[in-house]
N, C-alpha and C positions, 0 to 999 in steps of 0.2 A: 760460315757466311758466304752469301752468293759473291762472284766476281762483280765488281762495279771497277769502270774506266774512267778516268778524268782525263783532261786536254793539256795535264801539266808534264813535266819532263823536272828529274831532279839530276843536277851539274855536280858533279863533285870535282873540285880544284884543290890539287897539295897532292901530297907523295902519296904513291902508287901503295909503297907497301903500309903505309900506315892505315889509309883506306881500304885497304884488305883487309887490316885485322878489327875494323870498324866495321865490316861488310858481313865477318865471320857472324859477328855479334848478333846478326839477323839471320835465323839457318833458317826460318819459313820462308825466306824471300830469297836469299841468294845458297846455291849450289857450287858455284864454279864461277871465277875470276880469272881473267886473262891476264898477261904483260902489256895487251896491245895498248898502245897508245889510247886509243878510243877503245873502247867496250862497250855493248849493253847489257846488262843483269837481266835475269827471268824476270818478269810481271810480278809483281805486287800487288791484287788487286787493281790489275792495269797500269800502274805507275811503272814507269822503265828509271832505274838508274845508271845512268849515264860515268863512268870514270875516268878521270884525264892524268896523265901524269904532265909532274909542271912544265913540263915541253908541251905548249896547250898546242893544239894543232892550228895552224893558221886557216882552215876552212871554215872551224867552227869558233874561233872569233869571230871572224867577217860577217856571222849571221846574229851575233851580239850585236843591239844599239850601244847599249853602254857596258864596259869595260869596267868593271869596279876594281881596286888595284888591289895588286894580288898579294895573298897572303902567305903564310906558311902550307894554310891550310883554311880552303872556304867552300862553301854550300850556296848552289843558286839554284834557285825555283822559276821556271821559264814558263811563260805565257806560250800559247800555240801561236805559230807560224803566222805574218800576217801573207800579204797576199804579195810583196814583195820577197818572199821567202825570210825575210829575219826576223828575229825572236826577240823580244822586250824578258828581261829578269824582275819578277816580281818583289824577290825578296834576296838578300844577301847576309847569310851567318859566316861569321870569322868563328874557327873551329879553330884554333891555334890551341893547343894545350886542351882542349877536350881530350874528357874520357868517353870512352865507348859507352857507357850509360847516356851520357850526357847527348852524345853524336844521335843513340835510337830515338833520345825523347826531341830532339831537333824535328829528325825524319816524321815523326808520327805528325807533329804538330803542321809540320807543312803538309801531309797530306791531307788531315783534315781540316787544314783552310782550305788545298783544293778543291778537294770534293765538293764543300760548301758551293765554294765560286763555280764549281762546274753545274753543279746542280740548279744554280739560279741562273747562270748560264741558258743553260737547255727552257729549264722551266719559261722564263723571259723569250726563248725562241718560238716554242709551241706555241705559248697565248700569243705573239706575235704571230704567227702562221694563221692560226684558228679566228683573227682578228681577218686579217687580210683575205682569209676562204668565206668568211660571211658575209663581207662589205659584197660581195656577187651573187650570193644566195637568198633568195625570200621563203621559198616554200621549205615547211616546215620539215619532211621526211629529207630533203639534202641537206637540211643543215645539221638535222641528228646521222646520218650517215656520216659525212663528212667527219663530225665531229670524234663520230666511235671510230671510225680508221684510224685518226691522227691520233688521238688519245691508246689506243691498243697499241700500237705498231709504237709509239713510242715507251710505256711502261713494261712493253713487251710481255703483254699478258695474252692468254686465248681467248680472252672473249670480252669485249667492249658495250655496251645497248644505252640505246637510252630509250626512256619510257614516256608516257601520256598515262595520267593517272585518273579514272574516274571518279564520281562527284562521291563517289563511296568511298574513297580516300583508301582504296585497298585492289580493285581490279585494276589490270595495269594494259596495256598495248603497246610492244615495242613499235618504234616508227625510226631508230636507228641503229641498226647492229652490224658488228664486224665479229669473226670468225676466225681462229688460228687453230686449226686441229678438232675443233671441236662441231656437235649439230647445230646447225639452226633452230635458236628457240622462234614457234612462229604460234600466231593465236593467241588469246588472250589469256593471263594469267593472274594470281593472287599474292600480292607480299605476304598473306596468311601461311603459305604453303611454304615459306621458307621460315615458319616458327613467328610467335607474340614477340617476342623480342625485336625480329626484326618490321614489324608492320608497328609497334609502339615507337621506334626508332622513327621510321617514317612519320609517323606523322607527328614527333615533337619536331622535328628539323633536326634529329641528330645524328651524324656518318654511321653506319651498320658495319663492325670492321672484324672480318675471319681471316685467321690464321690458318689456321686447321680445323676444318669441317669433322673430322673426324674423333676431336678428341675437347671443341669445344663444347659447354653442357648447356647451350641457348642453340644448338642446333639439332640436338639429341634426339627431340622427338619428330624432327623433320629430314633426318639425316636422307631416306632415300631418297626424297626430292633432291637433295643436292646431289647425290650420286648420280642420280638420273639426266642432273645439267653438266654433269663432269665438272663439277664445283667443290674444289678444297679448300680455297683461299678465295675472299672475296672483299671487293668494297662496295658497298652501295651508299648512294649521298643522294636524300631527298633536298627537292626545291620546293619552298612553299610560297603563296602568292594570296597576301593580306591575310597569313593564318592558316590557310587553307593546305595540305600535301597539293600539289597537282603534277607535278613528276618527277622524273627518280635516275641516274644515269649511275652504273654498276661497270666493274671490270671482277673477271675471276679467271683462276689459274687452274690447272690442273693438278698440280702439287701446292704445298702445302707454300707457306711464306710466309714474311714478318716484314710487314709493309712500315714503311716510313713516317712519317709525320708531313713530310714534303709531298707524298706522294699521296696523302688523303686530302692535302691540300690543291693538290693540284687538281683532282676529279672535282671537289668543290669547285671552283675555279671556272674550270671548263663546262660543268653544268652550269654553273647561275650564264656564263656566258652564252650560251648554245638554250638556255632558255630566252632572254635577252634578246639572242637572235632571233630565234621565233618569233616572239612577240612582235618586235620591230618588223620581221617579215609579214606576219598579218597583220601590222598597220599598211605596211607598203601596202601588199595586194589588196587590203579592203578600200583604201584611199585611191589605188589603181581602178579598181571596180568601180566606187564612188564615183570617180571621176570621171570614167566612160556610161556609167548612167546618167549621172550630170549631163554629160556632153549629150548623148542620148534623145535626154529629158526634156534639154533645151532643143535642141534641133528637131523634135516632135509633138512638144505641148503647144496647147492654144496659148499657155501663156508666154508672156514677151519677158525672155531674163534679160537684164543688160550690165552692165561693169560701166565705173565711174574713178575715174582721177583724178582730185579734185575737184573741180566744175566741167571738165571736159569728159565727154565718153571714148574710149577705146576705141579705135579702128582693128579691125581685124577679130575683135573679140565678141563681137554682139550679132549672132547670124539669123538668131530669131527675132530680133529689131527689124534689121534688114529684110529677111524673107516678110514681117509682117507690113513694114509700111512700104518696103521697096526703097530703100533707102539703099544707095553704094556705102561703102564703108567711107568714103574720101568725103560722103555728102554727113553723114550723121557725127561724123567724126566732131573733137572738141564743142560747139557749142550747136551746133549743125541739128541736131536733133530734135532743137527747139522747135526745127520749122515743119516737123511732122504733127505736131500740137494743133490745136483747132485756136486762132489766132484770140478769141475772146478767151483763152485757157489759159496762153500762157502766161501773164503776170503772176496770176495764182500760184500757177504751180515755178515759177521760178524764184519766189517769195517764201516759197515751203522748203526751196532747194535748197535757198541762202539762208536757213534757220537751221536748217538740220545740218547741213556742212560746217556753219559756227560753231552750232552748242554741240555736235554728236551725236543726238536724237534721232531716232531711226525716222526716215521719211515717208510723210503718210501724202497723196495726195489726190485726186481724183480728176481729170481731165478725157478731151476727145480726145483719141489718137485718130490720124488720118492711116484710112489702110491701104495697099498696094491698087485697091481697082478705084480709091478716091472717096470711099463712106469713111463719114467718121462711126468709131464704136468710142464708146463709153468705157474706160477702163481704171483700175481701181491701181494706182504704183506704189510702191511698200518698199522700203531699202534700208541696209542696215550697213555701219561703216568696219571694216574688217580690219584688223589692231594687229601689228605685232611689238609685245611691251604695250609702252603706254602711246607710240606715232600709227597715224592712222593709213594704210597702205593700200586702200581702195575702198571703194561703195560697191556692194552688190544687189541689185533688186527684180525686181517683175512686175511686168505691168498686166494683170489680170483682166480679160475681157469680161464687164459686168451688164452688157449690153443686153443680153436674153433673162440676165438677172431682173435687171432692172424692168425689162417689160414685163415679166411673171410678177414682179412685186407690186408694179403697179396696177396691172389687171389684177391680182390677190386684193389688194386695197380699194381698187374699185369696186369688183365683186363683196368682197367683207364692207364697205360702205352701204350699197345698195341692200344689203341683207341686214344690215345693221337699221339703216334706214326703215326697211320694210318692217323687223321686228318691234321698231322701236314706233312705227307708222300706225300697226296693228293693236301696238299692247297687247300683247299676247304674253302672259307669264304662266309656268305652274306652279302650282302649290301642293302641300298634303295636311291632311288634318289628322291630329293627331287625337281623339279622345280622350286619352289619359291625362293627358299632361292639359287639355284645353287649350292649345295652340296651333297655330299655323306658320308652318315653314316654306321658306320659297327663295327664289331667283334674283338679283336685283334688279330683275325686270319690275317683280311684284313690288319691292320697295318703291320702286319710281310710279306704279301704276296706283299705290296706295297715298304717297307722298310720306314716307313714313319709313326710318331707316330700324331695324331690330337687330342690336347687338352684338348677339347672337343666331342673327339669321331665321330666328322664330319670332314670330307676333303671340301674344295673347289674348284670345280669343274675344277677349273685354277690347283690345286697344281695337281688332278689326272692324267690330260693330261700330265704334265712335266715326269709321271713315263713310259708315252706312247711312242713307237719307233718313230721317225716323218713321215718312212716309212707306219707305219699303220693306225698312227692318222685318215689321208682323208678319206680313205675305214670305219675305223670304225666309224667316226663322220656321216657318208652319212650314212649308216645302223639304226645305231641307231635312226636318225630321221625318217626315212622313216619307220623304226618298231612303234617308238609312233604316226607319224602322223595317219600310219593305223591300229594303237590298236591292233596289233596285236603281239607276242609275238617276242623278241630278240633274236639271238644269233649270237656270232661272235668269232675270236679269233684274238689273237694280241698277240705282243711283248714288255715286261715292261722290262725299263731300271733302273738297282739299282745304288745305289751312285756310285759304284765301276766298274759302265759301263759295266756290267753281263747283259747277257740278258737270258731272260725267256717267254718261251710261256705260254699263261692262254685262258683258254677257256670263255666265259661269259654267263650268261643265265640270261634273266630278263622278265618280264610282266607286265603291267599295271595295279593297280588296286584301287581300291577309296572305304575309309570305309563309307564315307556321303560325300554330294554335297558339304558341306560348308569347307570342307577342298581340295576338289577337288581332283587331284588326284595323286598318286606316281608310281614311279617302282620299284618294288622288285626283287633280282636277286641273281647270285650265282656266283661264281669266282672260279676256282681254274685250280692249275699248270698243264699242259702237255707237259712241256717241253720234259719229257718221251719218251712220246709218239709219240709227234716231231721226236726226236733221232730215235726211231725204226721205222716208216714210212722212216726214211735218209737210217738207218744200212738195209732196205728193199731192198728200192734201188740202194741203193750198190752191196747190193747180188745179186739181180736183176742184176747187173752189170758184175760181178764178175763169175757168170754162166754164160751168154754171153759168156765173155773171154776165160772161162772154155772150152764152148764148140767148141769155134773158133781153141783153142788152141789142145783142143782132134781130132778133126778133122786133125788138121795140123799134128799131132805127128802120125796120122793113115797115113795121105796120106803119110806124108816121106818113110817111106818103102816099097811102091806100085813101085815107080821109080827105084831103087833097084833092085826089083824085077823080072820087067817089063822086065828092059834089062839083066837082068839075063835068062830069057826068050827066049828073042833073041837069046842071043849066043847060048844056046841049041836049038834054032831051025836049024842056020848053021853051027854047029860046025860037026855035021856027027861024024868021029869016033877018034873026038881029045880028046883024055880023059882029055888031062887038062886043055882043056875052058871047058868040063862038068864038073869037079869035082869042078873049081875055080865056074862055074855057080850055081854049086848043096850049096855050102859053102856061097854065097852071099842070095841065097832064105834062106836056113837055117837059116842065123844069123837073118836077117830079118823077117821071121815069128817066131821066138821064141822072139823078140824085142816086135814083134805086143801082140804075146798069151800073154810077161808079161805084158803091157797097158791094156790090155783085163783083165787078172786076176786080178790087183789091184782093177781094178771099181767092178767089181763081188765081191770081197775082202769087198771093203766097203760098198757095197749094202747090201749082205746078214748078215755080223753085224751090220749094223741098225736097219734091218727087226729083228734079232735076228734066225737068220736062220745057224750060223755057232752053229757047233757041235766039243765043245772042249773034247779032248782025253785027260784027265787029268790023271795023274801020277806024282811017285815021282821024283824031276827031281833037278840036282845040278846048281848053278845059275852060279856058277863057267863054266861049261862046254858048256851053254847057251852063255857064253861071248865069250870064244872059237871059237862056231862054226859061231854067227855073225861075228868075227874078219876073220875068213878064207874067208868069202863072200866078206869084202870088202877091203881086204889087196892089192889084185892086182893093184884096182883103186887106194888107199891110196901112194901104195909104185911107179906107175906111175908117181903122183904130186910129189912126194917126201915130203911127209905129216910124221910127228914123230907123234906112236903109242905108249901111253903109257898106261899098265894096271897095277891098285892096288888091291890085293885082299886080305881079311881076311885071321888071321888064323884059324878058324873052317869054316866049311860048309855050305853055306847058300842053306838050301833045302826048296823049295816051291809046292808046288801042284799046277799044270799046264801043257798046254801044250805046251810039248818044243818044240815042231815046231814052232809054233807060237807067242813063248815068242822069237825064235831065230829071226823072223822078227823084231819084235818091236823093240830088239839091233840093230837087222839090219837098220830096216829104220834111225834109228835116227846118227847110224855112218855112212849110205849114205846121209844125210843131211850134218852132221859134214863137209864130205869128198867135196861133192858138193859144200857147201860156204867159204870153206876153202881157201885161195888164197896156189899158190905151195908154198912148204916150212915148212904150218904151223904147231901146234901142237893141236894134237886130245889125252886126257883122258879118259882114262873109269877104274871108282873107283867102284867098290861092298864092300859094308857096310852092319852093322849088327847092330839094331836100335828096342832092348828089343824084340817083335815078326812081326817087322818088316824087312825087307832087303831091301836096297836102291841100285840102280842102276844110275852112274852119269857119262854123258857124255857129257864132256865138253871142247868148240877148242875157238881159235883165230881167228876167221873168221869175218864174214860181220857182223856179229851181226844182232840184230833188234828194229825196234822202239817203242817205247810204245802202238802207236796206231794199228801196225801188232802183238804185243805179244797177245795183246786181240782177235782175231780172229786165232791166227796162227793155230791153230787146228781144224779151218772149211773146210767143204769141198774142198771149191771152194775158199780157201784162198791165196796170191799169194805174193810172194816176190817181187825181183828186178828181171823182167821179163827178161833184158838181162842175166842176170846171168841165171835163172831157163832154160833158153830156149839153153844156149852156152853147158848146161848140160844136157838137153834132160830127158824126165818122163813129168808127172802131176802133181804132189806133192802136192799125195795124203797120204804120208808117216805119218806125223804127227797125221793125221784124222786116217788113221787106225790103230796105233799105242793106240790112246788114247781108240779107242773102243774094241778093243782087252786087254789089261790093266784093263780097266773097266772090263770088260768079267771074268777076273783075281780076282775080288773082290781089284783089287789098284787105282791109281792113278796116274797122269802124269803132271809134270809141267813145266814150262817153264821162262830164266829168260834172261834177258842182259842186259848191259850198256846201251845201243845205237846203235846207228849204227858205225860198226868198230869197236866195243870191242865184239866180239865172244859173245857166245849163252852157255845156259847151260840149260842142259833138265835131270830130275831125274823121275825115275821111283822106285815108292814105293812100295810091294807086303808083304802082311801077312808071313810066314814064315809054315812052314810044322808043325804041329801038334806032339810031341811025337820029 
């Protein structure tokens, strides 16, 4: 057996020679015994026996705490030294009347309580040592160094490592090793290589333990690797982590040995510890890291982080608060922050504050913030309460800028309305037909353009005919065929009927076409609305119509006053020297060519404000006085019907920049219309109003009124009432038409309203008001 030392010292107290011949009794340990008072014995496995004869020396009392009283003959087992130099006795056997049997089986037993205690001793000091070298250590290669010095140097073997074990649970990388006598193992290596026995070892979790490499039969067939490591004796103790091997810490000797049970407890020990360490060291440095990107993260991002205690915020902790609104730490501080908020924000969001700080609920809220150069942005703040146990030790959150969000989404939503809009403006869907099956599939555009929802996203060829007019069905069933028989592309249009018996035109467009032979082949096409279109190809023709009329009528209104004239003619040619058939002649041509010039003038009138050819004489002009001089123009005809004139006017001055000639038409035409469809009797308004920097103009009778379908035109050229009427009243009426383009001309406005027909008309003219 190897030497081993313990810290104990064994006392021997009683006669000199009786303990010689007790001393004999032990010839492995003692050789040679003095007289002297004190003596020490050779080693015993390091143990010194100490001999007193009963004359105890008074030196080595004095280092005795306690004195146990003496006997004939006793044995004491001493503690090491404290630091005042004396010695505590552990134990005290009264040897009186022992035999020397009895006296060795004393001796053994006390040493092997020593060694025990010395052993947990030491052990107890290392893990203490190896505790205290990690609390300073994070990175992973010093704390397996560290660990393999202390742990070698103390089991006193050559070679100490520890390992990192790949995810193969067999290649290894030392990352700690210590060295006595022996190479440096360096590079990467295999627990394979030291035999199945010990890579099975590893990876159930259990101690790999050699005495002698030499002559054990689990090393046999790996024996030169071990020669090769100067390995006879070895322990190796994997650590595993949820199941897994993932590293392995080893000592080995260069001779052979018979390791302990203490001392494979101890490299367990020390490994799970020294893994432990690691771990907790790459928590520290990833949380260090963590931390400094954190910090980083904050002091770089757009977003705003900030820290909360309680209802108050941190001073000193929120530096991207501060760099974003500008905010000192002394101003944001406790509730301070509130007043970077856009002031219609903050109840909201201090409402969201005081819910989520009650119930725990992470904080959602959305508010202005105000920023350092004074814009508010839009930002989106999100916070959650940070726990240690179940007490809550702060809020952390950010307030994310959603300001360029929120315009992309709303330009996105504008754009996707507008297109949605158009789509949905257009009717435009597609379809495909399928021959086989006798259906058509399509878009839920087609559904909404059909009125008619399918399923499964397919119509039946039966259900799409039902939406068809019966009028078109024939023409477009004969097309359609005749387009697939001759592969040649479709198009048609037709009239689809909705539930509600609405009819709609839709144009069609479709082609043939086949992705492979074995599905044969389909039509692809396109649908949509021009019911539109329809209408103004109709509102064309109309017009089309309507100039016709126009011109049949301007004709008629030209020739009337040629007959007139004609025989006005006449009589000046026989009249010789009767002044009063000339002068009744002269007055008949008269009235009649200034009848004809104003027909003549009005089309010129609305010719050249089309073209944009009139040239207005603007000045400052009272609207008041405008009303006036229109009422002088048509008071003659008004007061002939016997038509009531009533005007309402403000009390201040409505002044406009305009020309009052031209402004006095527009009154004018619109109280020759009043007056024209007026029947005798009725009653003609004209209200002038004042309407912030506008002036209204309203002139409003009891007359024939008009229909819904003439209000929407009545301001076209060529637009025409109840022709009896217009024609028992002589003109083109063309009044309205120039009325509105002169108006226009004005920078106003002109519009038109009535019941019906028989409930009179009302026409308002809007104009800006004069400047100053």
């Amino acid at each position: 057996m190897t030497a081993e030392t313990t810290d104990t010292d064994i006392l021997i107290l009683g006669h000199a020679p009786k303990a010689r011949e007790w001393l004999r009794a032990l010839p492995c340990f003692v050789r040679a015994v003095t007289d002297a008072c004190l003596a020490a014995a050779q080693p015993w496995h390091g143990v010194r026996l100490l001999l007193c004869a009963p004359a105890v020396d008074p030196g080595l009392l004095a280092r005795l705490r306690v004195l146990p009283a003496m006997q004939d003959c006793a044995m004491v087992a001493l503690s090491p030294a404290c630091d005042d130099g004396r010695v505590e006795f552990d134990d005290v056997i009264d040897l009186a009347g022992s035999t020397a049997e009895a006296f060795v089986a004393r001796i053994q037993a006390t040493l092997n309580g020593a060694r025990v205690r010395t052993r947990r001793n030491a052990r107890y000091r290392l893990l203490q040592q190896v505790d205290d070298m990690f609390r300073h250590l994070d990175d992973p290669r010093d704390i397996a160094q560290a660990a393999a010095g202390l742990l070698g140097r103390h089991l006193r073997v050559n070679r100490c490592a520890f390992a990192d074990v790949a995810a193969d649970e067999d290649t290894y990388q030392l990352t700690g090793d210590y060295n006595a006598g022996v190479p440096v193992i360096a590079g990467r290596s295999r627990f394979a290589d030291f035999g199945a026995a010990c890579l099975a070892a590893m990876r159930q979790g259990v101690p790999f333990v050699v005495e002698d490499a030499e002559t054990d039969p689990r090393t046999a067939a790996t024996l030169e690797r071990y020669r090769q490591g100067g390995i006879y004796a070895a322990i190796c103790v994997p650590v595993l982590k949820e199941g897994r091997f993932v590293s392995a810490m080893a000592v080995h000797t260069v001779t052979p040995r018979r390791w302990r049970t203490d001392e494979v407890s101890l490299l367990v020990a020390v490994a799970d510890r020294c893994r432990e360490s690691m771990e907790r060291g790459r928590i520290a440095r990833t949380l260090q890291s963590k931390e400094a990107r954190y910090r980083t993260l904050v002091e770089t991002m757009s977003a705003v982080v900030w820290h909360m205690e309680g209802d108050r915020m941190r001073a000193g902790e929120n530096p991207s608060w501060s760099a974003f609104t500008g905010q000192l730490p002394e101003e944001y501080e406790g509730a301070g922050w509130m007043d970077a908020l856009h002031p219609h924000d903050r109840p909201a969001a201090a409402a969201a504050w005081q819910s989520a700080s009650t119930h725990g609920h992470p904080y959602v809220a959305s508010y202005r913030l105000r920023r350092h150069d004074g814009e508010y942005r839009h930002m989106l703040s999100r916070g959650a309460v940070v726990r240690s146990g179940d007490a809550a030790v702060e809020w952390v959150g950010n307030c994310l800028d959603v300001t360029d969000i929120r315009h992309a989404q709303e330009a996105l939503r504008v754009a996707n309305t507008r297109l949605q809009f158009t789509l949905d403006s257009a009717q435009i869907a597609d379809w495909i037909y399928d021959p086989v099956r006798h259906s058509i599939s399509g878009s839920a555009r087609l559904a909404r353009l059909l009125e008619c929802d399918a399923p499964d996203g397919a119509w039946e060829l039966a259900k799409v005919r039902e939406r068809i007019h019966p009028d078109d069905l024939p023409r477009l069933g004969e097309s359609f065929r005749a387009a697939v028989a001759a592969n040649r592309p479709w198009r048609d249009e037709c009239r689809l009927v909705g539930p509600d018996g609405k009819e709609r035109w839709v144009a069609a467009h479709g082609s043939r076409y086949s992705d492979d032979q074995a599905s044969g082949w389909r039509l692809l096409g396109i649908v949509y609305d021009i019911t539109a279109h329809k209408r103004s190809e109709q509102a064309l023709r109309e017009a089309d119509a309507r100039k016709d009329e126009f011109l049949a009528m301007l004709a008629h209104e030209l020739r009337n006053p040629l007959a007139p004239i004609g025989a006005a003619a006449q009589v000046l040619a026989v009249a010789g020297a009767d002044a009063a058939k000339v002068s009744m002649a002269s007055a008949v041509i008269g009235r009649q060519v200034r009848h004809m010039a104003g027909l003549v003038d009005d089309l010129l009138d609305v010719s050249r404000v089309k073209r944009g050819l009139v040239r207005l004489e603007k000045r400052r002009c009272d609207m008041a006085a405008v009303i006036a001089a229109a009422l002088e123009q048509v008071r003659p005809l008004a007061d002939r019907r016997g038509h009531r004139l009533a005007v309402a006017l403000p009390d201040a001055q409505a002044w406009v920049d305009g020309d009052e000639k031209r402004l006095v038409q527009v009154v004018a035409n619109l109280l020759n219309n009043a007056v024209k469809y007026t029947p005798d009797g009725g009653s003609i308004d004209v209200v002038l109003a004042l309407g912030g920097s506008t002036t209204v103009v309203t002139v409003r009778d009891n007359g024939v009124g008009m229909s819904a379908d003439f209000l929407e035109r009545a301001f076209d050229v060529f637009a025409q009432a109840d022709q009896s009427i217009a024609r028992s009243q002589g003109g083109l009426g063309l009044g309205l038409a120039l009325a509105r383009s002169l108006v226009s001309a004005h920078g106003g406005a002109i519009e038109g309203a009535s019941g019906g027909p028989g409930k009179g008309a009302t026409f308002t003219v809007t104009l800006p008001l004069a400047a100053g």
